[in-house]
N, C-alpha and C positions, 0 to 999 in steps of 0.2 A: 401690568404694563402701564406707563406714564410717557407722558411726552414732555418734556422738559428742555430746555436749553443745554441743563446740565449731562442730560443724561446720551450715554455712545451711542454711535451710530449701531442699529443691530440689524445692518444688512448682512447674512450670511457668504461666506466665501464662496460656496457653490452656488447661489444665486448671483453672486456677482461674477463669477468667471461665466456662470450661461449665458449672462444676459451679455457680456464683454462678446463671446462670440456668437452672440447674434447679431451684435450688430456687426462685427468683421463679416457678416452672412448673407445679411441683407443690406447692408448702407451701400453698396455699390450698387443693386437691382433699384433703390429707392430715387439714388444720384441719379447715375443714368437715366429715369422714368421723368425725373423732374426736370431733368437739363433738356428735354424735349418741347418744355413750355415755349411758348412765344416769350421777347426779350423783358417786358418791363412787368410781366407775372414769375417769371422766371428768376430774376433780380428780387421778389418779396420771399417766394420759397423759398430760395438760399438762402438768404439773411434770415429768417422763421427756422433754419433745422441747425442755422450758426453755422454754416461751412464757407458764406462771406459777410463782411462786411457790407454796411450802408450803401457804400461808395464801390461794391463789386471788388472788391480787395479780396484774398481768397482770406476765411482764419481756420482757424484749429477748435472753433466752438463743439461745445456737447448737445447732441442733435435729441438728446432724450433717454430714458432709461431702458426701450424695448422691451418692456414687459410686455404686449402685446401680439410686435410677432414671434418673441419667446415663447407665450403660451401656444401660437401656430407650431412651431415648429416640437417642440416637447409634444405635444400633443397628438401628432404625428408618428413622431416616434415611438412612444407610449402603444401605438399601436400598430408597431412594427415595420414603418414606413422609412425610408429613407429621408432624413431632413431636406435635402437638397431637390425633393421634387417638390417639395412646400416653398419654395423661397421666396415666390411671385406671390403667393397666398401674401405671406407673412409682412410683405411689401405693402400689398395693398391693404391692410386691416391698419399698419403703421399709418400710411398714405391717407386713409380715412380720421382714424384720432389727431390726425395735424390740422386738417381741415377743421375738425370740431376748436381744436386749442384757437387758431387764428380766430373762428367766430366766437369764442366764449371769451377772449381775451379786448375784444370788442363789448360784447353785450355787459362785462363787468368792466370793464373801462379800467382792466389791469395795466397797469404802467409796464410793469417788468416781467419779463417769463428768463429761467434758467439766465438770471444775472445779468440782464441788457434788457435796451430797451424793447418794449414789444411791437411788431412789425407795425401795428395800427397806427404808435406813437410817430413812428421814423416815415414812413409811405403813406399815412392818411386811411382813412377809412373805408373809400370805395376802393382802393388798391388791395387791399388787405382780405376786404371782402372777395373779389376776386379770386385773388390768389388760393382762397379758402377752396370758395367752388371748383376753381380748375383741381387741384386735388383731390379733390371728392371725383368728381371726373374720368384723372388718372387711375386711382384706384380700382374703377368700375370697369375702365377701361383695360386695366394691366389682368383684371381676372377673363375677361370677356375672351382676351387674345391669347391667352393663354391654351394651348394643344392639350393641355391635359382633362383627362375624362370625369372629372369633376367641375371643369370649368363653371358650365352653364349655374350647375347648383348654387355655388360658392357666388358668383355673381348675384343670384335671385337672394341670397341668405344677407349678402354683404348692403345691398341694397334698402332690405327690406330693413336691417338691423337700422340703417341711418334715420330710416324714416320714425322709428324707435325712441332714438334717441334724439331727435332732432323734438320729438313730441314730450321728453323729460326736462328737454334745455327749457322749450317752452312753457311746460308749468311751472318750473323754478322760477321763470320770470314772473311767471305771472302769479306768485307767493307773493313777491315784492310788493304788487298792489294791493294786498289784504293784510288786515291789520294783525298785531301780533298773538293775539288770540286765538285766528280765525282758522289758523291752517293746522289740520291733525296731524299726527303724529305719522297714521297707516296712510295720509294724502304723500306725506313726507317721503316716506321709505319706499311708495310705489312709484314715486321721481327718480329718485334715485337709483332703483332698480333699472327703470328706461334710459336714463345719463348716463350710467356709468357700466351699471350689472351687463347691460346688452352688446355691448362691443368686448367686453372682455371673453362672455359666452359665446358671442359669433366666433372670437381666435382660437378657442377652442375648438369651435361644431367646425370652421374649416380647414383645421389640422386633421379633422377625423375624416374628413371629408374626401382629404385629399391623400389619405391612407386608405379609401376605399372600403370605411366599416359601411352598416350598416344602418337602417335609420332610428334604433334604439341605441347606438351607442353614440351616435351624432349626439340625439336628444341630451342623453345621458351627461355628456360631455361640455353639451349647451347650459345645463344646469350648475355643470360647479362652478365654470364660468361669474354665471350668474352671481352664484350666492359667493364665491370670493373677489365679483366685483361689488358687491355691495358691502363687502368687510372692509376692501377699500376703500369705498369711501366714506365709509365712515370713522377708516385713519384718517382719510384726507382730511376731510372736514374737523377733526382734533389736530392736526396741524395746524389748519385755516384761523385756530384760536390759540393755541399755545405754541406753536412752530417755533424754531429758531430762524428769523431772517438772514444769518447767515448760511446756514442749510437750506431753507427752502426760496431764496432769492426774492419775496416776497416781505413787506412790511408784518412787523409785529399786529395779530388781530386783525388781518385785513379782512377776514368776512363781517367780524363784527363791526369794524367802521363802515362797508358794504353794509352792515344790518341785514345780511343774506339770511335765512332760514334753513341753517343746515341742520342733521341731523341731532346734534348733539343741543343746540340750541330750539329746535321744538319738541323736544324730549322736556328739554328745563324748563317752558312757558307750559306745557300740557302737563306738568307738575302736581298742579294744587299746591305749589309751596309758597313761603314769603318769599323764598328765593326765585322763583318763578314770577312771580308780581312785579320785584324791580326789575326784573329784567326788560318783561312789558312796558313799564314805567318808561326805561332807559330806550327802547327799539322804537315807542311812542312819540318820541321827541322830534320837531322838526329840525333843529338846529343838528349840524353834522358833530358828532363825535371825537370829545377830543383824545390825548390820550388815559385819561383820569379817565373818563369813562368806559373809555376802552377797557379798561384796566376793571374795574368796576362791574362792566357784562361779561366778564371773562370768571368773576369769583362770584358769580349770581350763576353765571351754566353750573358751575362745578359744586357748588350751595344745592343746589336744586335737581342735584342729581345727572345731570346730563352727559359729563365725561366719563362717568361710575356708567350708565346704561351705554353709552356708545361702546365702549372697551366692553364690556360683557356681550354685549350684542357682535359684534368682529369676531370675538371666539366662539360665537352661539352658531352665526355661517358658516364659518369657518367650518366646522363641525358637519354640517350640513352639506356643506361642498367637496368632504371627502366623503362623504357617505353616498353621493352622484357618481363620484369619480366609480367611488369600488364597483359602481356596475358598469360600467364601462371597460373597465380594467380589474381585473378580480385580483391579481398579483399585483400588488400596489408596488410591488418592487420595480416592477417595469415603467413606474407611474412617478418616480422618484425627481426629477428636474419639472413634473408640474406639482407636485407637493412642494420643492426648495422654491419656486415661484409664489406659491398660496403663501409661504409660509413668510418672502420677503415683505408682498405687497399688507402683510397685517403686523410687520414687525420693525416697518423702516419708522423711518425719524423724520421723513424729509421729504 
C-alpha cells in the first residue's frame, strides 16, 4: 500500500454508502443540537461543520467523513440493536471529535480544514476556542438527557475518553519541545493511542453500549476500536507527508514543515540509519522549512524506513483489531459494516 498523488482513491463503495447514510442519520440530531447554541458560538460551529458561511449565509459544505458515529451506529447493530436508538450516541461522539478538530486546528496553527479556511483563521482564536468547548458540552449534554438505559454509562465513558485524549493532544505538544532524538518510538505510539485510538474505541464501547451487551463485549469492542484508531493514524500521519493537497485540503508535507513528530517520522530518527541522521539534521534547524526541504525530510522518512514500518504496522493492528472484534462478535458476518469501516480508515488516500 503507498500513498501517492498518483495513486486512486480506495475508499470502498460499501464504506462510502455507510458512511453516506450515516450522516443522512445523524446530521439532523447534530444541526438541531448545535443550532441550540447561543448566537455568536453558534455562527463558529456552523461555519466549522460548513453548513454556513463566514457571513451566516447558508452553504452546502462537507461536515466530515463520519467514521465515528458510523462506528456507533455499526457497532450497535453488529449486536443486534436497532440503529436508530444509537442516533444521539453517534451525535455526540461526532459532537466530541469536532470539538477536538476546532482545538487541534488551533494548537497546529492549521490554516485550512476540508478546503476553506479554518474557523480560528475567520473568527480568531478565543471564538474558536469557545465554540470548541461549548461542543464538547453539547455532547456530554446530548448523552446525559438522553432516556435511554445506557445513558449514564455512555456519558461517564464519553467523558472520561476526552480527558484521554485531551492528555495525547498534550504530549504531542509537548514532543515539539524535545529535540529530535529525544522522543521514542513506544512515547510515540502511546500518543497516539490517547489522540486518536481512544475516541474511535469509545464509538465503538457506546454502540455496544447502547445495544445493551455486556461489559466484556463493551471491552471487547473498546479494543478494536483502539487498535484501528491507531492504524489510522498512522494512515493519517502518511498522508500528513506524502498526501495529495488536492485530496486532503491540506498543503504538500504539512507536518513536516510543522516538524511534528508523527509516527512515521520517529520510527525514521529512532532508526540508526544515515537516513535517520539527516532527518535530525533537517528537524534540528531553526530556520522554517522550505520546500526543498520539505521535500528532502520526506525522502530521509522513507530512506530510513519510516513509511515501510508505518504501512506494515496499519496492517499489524489492523489484524489486531479484528481479532477484538471476533470476541465480541463471533460471526464476524454480523460484524461486516465495522470490518468495511476498519478496512476504509487503513485504505483511504485522504
Amino acid at each position: 500500500m503507498t500513498l501517492t498523488s498518483a495513486d486512486p482513491v480506495t475508499d470502498g463503495p460499501g464504506a462510502v454508502a455507510l458512511l453516506d447514510r450515516t450522516r443522512t442519520a445523524v446530521d439532523p440530531q447534530i444541526r438541531s443540537t448545535v443550532e441550540t447554541l447561543p448566537g455568536s458560538i453558534r455562527r463558529v460551529a456552523m461555519y466549522h461543520f460548513g453548513w454556513e458561511d463566514a457571513d451566516g449565509t447558508p452553504a452546502a459544505g462537507q461536515a466530515g467523513k463520519a467514521i465515528r458515529p458510523a462506528l456507533v451506529l455499526a457497532a450497535a447493530r453488529a449486536l443486534g440493536a436497532e440503529e436508530a436508538r444509537a442516533v444521539k450516541a453517534a451525535a455526540a461522539v461526532e459532537l466530541a471529535h469536532n470539538f477536538t478538530l476546532l482545538h487541534d486546528d488551533i494548537v497546529d496553527e492549521d490554516p485550512t480544514r476540508r478546503h476553506r479556511p479554518t474557523a480560528w483563521t475567520v473568527f480568531g482564536i478565543p471564538d474558536a476556542l469557545m465554540a470548541g468547548d461549548a461542543m464538547n458540552a453539547l455532547a456530554l449534554r446530548l448523552l446525559a438527557e438522553d432516556p435511554h438505559p445506557a445513558s449514564a454509562a455512555a456519558t461517564a465513558r464519553l467523558a472520561a475518553c476526552v480527558i484521554e485524549l485531551c492528555a495525547g493532544q498534550q504530549a504531542d505538544c509537548a514532543f515539539e519541545t524535545r529535540g529530535p532524538r529525544e522522543v521514542s518510538l513506544d512515547e510515540c505510539v502511546a500518543m497516539a493511542t490517547a489522540k486518536t485510538g481512544a475516541l474511535l474505541g469509545c464509538s465503538c464501547a457506546l454502540g455496544a453500549l447502547y445495544a445493551g451487551a455486556g461489559e466484556e463485549e463493551v471491552a471487547a469492542l473498546d479494543s478494536f476500536g483502539r487498535e484501528a484508531g491507531l492504524a489510522f493514524q498512522l494512515i493519517d500521519d502518511l498522508i500528513g507527508i506524502w498526501g495529495d493537497p488536492e485530496r486532503t485540503g491540506k498543503p504538500a508535507g504539512a507536518d513536516l514543515v510543522a516538524r511534528k513528530k508523527s509516527l512515521p517520522v520517529v520510527a525514521a530518527l529512532t532508526s540508526g540509519t544515515a537516513a535517520g541522521e539527516e532527518l535530525a539534521e533537517l528537524y534540528s534547524r531553526t530556520a522554517a522549512l522550505d520546500e526543498r526541504a520539505v521535500r528532502a525530510a520526506a525522502d530521509a522518512v522513507e530512506r530510513a524506513g519510516g513509511r515501510d514500518w508505518a504501512q506494515a504496522q496499519a496492517a499489524d493492528r489492523m489484524g489486531r483489531a479484528v481479532e477484538h472484534l471476533a470476541r465480541a462478535v463471533p460471526d464476524l458476518s454480523a460484524a461486516g459494516d465495522l470490518l468495511a469501516l476498519a478496512e476504509f480508515v487503513t485504505r483511504r488516500t485522504r
